[in-house]
N, C-alpha and C positions, 0 to 999 in steps of 0.2 A: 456276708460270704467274702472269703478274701482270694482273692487273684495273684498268682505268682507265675513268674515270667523266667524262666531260664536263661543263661547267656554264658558265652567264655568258652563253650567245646570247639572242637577242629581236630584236625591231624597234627600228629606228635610221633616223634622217634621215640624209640623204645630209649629212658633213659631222662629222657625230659619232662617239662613240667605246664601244668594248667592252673587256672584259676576260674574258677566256674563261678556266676553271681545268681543270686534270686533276691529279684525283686517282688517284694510284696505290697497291696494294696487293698483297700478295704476293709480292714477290721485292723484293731490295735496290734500291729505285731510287734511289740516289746512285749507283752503279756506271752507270748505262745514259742513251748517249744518247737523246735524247728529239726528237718531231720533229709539228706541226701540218701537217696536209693538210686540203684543202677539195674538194669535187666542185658542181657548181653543176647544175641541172636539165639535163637532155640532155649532160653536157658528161662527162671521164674526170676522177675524183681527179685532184688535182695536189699536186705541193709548196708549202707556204709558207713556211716557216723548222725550223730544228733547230737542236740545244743539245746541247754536246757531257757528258759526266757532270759535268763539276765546277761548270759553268757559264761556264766562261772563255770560250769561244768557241760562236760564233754565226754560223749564215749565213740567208740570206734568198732567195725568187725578187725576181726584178726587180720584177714589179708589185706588191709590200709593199714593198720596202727606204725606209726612210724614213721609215715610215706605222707600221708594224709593230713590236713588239719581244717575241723569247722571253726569258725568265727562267726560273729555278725555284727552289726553294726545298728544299733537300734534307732538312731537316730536318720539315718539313711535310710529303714524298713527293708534291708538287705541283709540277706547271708551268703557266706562265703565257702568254697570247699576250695583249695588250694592242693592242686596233686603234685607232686613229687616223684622222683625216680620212677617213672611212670612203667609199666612194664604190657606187653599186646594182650595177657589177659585181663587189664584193666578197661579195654577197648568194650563200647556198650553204651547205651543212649542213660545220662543221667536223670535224674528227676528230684528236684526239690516239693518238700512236703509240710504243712504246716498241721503239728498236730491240736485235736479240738477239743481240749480243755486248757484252759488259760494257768497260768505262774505252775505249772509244772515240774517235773524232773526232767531227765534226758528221757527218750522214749523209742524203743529200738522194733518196739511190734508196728507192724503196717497198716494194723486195723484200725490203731487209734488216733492216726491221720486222717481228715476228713476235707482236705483241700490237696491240691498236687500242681503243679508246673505239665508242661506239655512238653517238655523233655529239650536236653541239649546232647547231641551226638558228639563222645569221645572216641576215637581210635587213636590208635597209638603202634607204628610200626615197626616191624625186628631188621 
C-alpha cells in the first residue's frame, strides 16, 4: 500500500502563487500514475490535473489549464502541482492521489485511484 503525504497549502491573495508537494512511500511510485483533486466547502471532489508514470504526459480540467502545472520527480517519489494566478474559487482542501495500476496513462476518473493524501488546505483571498 502506498502512503502519500500532502504539503505546500496556506493562504494566498487572489493573484498569486502555490506549490503543493506529495510525497509518496511504500510501493514503487515511478511505475504509477499520479493525479491532484480538490473539493471546496459544500461542493463534490473534482479533478485537477494528472501525470502519467514517466511524467511525459499531462492533462488538466478546464478551469486550471493554463494556470496549473503537474510534474514529478521520481526519483524524490514526489509530485508537484504548482498553482498560478491563483484566483478565491481555487480556494478548497487539495488532495493528491496515486492511481492502482502501474505504467499507465494520465487518468482523470476518481475511481481508479485507489490511495489518497489527507489533504492540504488552499485559500486564496480577493
Amino acid at each position: 500500500q502506498v502512503q502519500l503525504v500532502e504539503s505546500g497549502g496556506g493562504l494566498v491573495q487572489a493573484g498569486g502563487s502555490l506549490r503543493l508537494s506529495c510525497a509518496a512511500s511504500g510501493r514503487i511510485f515511478s511505475a504509477y500514475p499520479m493525479g491532484w483533486f480538490r473539493q471546496a466547502p459544500a461542493k463534490e471532489r473534482e479533478f485537477v490535473a494528472a501525470i502519467n508514470w514517466s511524467g511525459g504526459s499531462t492533462y488538466y480540467a478546464d478551469s486550471v489549464k493554463g494556470r496549473f502545472t503537474i510534474s514529478r520527480d521520481n526519483a524524490k517519489n514526489t509530485v508537484y502541482l504548482q498553482m498560478n494566478s491563483l484566483t478565491p474559487e481555487d480556494t478548497a482542501v487539495y488532495y493528491c492521489a496515486a492511481e492502482r495500476e502501474p505504467y499507465g496513462g494520465v487518468v482523470i476518473t476518481e475511481a481508479l485511484y485507489d490511495a489518497w493524501g489527507q489533504g492540504t488546505q488552499v485559500t486564496v483571498s480577493s
